[in-house]
LOVOTOR-897706 format. One record per residue (C-alpha): residue number from 1; x, y, z; residue in one letter. Coordinates in Angstrom, 3 decimals. Layout:
<nodes>
> NUM/X/Y/Z/A
...
</nodes>
This chain:
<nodes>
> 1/114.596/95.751/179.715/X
> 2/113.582/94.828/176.227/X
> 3/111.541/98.191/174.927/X
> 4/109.447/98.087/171.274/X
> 5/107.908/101.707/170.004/X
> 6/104.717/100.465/167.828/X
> 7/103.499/103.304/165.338/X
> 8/99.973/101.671/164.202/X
> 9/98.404/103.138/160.702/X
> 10/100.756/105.442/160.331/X
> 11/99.941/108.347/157.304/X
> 12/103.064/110.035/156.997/X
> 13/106.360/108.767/155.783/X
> 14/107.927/111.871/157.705/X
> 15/106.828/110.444/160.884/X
> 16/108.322/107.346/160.972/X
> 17/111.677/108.532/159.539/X
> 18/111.534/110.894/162.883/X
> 19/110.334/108.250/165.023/X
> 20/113.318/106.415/164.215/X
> 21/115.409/109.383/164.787/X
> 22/113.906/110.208/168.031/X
> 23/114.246/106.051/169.618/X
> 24/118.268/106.061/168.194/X
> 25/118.806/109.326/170.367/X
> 26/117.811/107.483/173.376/X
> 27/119.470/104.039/172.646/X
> 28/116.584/102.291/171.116/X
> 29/116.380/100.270/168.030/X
> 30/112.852/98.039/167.971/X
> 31/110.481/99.777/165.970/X
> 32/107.591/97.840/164.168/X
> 33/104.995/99.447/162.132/X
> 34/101.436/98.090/162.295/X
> 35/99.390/98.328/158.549/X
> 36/101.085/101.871/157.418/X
> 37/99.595/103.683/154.798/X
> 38/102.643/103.542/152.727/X
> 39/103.856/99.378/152.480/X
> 40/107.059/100.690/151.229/X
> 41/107.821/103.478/153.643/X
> 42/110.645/102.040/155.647/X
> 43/112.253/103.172/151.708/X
> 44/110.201/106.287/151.161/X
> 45/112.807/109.197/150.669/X
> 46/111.123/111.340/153.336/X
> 47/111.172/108.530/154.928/X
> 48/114.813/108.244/154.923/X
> 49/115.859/112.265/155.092/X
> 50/113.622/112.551/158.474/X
> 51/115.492/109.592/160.487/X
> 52/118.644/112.010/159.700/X
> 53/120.905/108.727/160.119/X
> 54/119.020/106.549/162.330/X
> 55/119.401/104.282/158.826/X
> 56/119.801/101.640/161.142/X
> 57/116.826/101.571/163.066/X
> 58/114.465/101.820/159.390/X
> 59/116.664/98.771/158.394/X
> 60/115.712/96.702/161.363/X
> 61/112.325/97.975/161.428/X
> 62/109.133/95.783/160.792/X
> 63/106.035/95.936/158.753/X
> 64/103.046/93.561/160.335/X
> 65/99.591/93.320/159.361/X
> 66/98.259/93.310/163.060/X
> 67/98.753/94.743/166.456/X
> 68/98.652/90.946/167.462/X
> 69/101.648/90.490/165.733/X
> 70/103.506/93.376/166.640/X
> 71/103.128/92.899/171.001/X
> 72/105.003/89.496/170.145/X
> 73/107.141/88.899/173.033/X
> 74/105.651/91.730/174.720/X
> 75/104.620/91.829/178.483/X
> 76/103.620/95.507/179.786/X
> 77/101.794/97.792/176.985/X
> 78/101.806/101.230/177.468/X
> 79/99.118/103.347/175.196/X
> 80/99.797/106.668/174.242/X
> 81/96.381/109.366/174.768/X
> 82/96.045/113.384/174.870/X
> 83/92.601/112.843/176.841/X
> 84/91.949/109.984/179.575/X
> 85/89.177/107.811/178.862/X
> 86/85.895/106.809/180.706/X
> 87/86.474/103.186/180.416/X
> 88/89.916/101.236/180.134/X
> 89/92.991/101.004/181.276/X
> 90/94.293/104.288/183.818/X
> 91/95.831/107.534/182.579/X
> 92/99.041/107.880/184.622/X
> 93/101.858/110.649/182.913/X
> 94/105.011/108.607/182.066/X
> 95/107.673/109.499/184.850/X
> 96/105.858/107.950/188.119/X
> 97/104.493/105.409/185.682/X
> 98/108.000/104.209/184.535/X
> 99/109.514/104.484/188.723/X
> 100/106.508/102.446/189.290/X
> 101/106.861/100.083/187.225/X
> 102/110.806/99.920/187.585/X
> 103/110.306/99.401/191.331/X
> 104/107.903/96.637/190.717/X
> 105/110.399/94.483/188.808/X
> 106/113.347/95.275/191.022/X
> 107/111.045/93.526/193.548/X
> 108/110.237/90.763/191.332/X
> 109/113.678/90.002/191.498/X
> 110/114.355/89.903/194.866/X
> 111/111.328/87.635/195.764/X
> 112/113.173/84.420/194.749/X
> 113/115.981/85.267/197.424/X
> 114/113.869/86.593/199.679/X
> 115/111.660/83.256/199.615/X
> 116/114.910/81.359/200.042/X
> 117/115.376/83.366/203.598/X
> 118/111.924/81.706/204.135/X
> 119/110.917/85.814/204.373/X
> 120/106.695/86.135/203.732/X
> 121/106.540/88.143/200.393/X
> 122/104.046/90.643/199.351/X
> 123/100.448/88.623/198.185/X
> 124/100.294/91.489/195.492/X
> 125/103.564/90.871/194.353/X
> 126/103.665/88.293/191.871/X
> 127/106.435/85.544/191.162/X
> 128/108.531/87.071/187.977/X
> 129/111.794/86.671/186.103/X
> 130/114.889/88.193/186.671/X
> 131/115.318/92.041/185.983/X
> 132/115.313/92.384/181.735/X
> 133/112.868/89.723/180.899/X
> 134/109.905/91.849/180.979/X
> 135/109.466/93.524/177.382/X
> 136/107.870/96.807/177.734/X
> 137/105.723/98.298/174.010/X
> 138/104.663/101.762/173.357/X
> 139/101.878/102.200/171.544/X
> 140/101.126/105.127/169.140/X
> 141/97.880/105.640/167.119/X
> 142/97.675/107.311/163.358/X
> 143/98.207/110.958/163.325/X
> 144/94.270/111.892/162.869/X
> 145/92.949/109.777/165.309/X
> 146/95.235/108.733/167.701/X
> 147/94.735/105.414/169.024/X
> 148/91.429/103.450/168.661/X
> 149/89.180/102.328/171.967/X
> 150/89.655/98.588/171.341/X
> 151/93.754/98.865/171.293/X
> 152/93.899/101.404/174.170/X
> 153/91.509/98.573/176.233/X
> 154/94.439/96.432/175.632/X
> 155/97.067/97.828/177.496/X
> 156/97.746/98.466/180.934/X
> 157/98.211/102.184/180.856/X
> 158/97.343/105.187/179.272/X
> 159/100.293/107.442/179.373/X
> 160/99.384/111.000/179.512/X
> 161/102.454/113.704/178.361/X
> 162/101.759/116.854/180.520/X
> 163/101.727/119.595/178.332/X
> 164/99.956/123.301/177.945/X
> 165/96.508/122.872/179.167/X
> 166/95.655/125.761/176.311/X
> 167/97.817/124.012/173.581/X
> 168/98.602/119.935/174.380/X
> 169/98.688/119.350/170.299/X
> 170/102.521/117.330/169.923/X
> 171/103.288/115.604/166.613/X
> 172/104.040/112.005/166.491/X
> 173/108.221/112.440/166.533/X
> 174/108.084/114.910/169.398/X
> 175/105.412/112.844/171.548/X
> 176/108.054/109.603/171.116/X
> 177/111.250/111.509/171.766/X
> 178/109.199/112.802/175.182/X
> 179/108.533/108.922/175.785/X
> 180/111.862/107.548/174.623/X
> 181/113.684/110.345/176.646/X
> 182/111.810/109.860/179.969/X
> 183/111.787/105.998/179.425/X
> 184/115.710/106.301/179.314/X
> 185/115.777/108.440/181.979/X
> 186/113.997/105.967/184.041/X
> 187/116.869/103.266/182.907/X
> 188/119.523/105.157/184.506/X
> 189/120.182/107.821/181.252/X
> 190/123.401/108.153/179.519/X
> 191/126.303/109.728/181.063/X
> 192/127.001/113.416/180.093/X
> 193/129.665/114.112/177.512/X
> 194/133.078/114.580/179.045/X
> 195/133.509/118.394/178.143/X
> 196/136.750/119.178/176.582/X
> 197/139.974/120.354/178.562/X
> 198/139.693/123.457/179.785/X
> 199/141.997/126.220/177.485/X
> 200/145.163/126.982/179.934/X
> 201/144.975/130.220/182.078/X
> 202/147.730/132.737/181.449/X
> 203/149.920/132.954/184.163/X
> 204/151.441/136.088/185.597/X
> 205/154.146/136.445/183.659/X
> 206/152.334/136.268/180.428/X
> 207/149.934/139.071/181.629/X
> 208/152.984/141.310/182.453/X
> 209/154.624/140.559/178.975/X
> 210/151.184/141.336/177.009/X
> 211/151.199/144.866/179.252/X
> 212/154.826/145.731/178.277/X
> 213/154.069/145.415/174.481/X
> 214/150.440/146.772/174.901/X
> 215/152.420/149.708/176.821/X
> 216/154.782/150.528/173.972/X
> 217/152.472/149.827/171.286/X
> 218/149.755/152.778/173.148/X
> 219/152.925/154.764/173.012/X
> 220/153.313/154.621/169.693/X
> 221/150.067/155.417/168.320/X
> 222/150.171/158.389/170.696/X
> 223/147.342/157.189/173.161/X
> 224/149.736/156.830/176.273/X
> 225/152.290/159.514/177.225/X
> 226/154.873/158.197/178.864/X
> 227/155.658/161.450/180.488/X
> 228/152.463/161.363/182.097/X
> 229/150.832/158.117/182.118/X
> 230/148.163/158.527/184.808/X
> 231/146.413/154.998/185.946/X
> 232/146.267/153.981/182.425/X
> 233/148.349/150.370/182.709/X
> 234/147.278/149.256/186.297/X
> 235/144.401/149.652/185.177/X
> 236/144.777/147.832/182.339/X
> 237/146.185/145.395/184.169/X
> 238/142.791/145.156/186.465/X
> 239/141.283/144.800/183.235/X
> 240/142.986/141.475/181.855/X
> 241/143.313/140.178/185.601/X
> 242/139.246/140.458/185.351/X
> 243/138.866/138.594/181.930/X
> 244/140.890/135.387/183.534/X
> 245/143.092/135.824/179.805/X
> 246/143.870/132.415/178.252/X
> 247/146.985/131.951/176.858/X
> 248/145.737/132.145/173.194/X
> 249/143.858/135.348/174.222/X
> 250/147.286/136.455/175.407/X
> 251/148.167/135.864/171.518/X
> 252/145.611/137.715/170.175/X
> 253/146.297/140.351/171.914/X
> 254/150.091/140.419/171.804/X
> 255/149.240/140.125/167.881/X
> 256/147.138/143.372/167.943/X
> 257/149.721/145.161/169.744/X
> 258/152.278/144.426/167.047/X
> 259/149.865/145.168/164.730/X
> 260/149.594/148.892/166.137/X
> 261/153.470/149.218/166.657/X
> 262/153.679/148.460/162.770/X
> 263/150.809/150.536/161.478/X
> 264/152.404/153.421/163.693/X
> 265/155.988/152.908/162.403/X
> 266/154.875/152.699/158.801/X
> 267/153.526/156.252/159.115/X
> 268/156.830/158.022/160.126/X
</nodes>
């Protein structure tokens, strides 16, 4: 589904260097800027240290003179608002918005099949295009005032990020990476990283050849007596069977016993 984050009036070159940080992070590349303090802040060096690489969402990035111009192509406008307002469009928070309005288009493109099967659709489901063609804008207002009446009247929703009741203040980056993240989320996400092989377990025979050397290296810094060793080894042995050793760790520690042996050997 075609997706456009519109940052209108924006003051601070910071912010749009982290909006564009925030969108790349969740797959997103439209950005479009409407009237921005700063004409040249797509170049702005704090502009550019902020997006912390998203270089190629600045480059693709446009500058328009109107909100007209930036909801080209655009279908289903979502506002951005701390407070809900008395008049306009609802205040709905952006995760049952987005299944909502997900659901909605998946059934907008069943109706042609279903009206093929001569099947009665839904009256309040309306005729659409297939799944994609709907081009979805969020809107964010300057940093002062948020968004203005008149462009919030325009959209179709007023999303509403839940947040401390006692402390809802989020800066312009942070409130678009919520949006951009839970608008992604709502896409299907992005598969988890594929964590690294797991470091091979030691096997038995390892363990037992770490306990010999540990055994004569405690004998030769005069902590074991052989003559009367007590529990000391099995339990030991307990010890590393516990800790799941990894083969490197059987290393290490084969290491450290030489280590002792030497130290011990140098002294006599």
């Amino acid at each position: 589904m075609k997706t456009r984050f519109i940052l209108i009036q924006t003051s601070h070159a910071g912010n749009v260097g982290a909006a564009a940080r925030a969108m790349k992070t969740m797959g997103f590349d439209d950005l479009v800027l409407v009237a921005p303090r700063w004409p040249n802040v797509l170049r702005r060096e704090e502009t550019i240290q902020r997006a912390s690489g998203a270089l190629d969402v600045l480059h693709n990035a446009r500058i328009v003179a109107t909100l007209d111009e930036a909801l080209d192509g655009m279908s289903h406008l979502c506002a951005t608002a701390m407070t809900p307002r008395d008049f306009g469009p609802p205040t709905c928070t952006p995760r049952p918005h987005f299944e909502m309005l997900l659901k909605k288009e998946q059934q907008n493109q069943s109706a042609p099949a279903l009206e093929d099967q001569n099947i009665q659709t839904l009256p309040e489901t309306p005729p659409a295009g297939p799944l994609g063609e709907t081009g979805v804008a969020f809107l964010f207002g300057c940093e002062r005032f948020g968004m203005s009446n008149e462009d919030v009247y325009r959209c179709h929703v007023a999303l509403q990020i839940p947040t401390n009741p006692q402390f809802g203040s989020l800066n312009l980056g942070a409130a678009i990476q919520v949006i951009a993240y839970e608008w992604r989320q709502a896409l299907g996400g992005f598969a988890a990283p594929v964590a690294a092989q797991a470091p091979a377990r030691a096997d038995a025979a390892q363990v037992a050849g770490m306990l010999t050397h540990w055994e004569q290296a405690l004998t030769d810094i005069g902590f074991l007596d052989p003559a009367a060793p007590k529990k000391l080894m099995p339990r030991l042995n307990q010890l590393f069977n516990r800790a799941q050793l990894q083969t490197e760790e059987i290393h290490i520690l084969r290491g450290v016993a030489k280590a002792m042996i030497e130290a011990a050997r140098a002294k006599h």
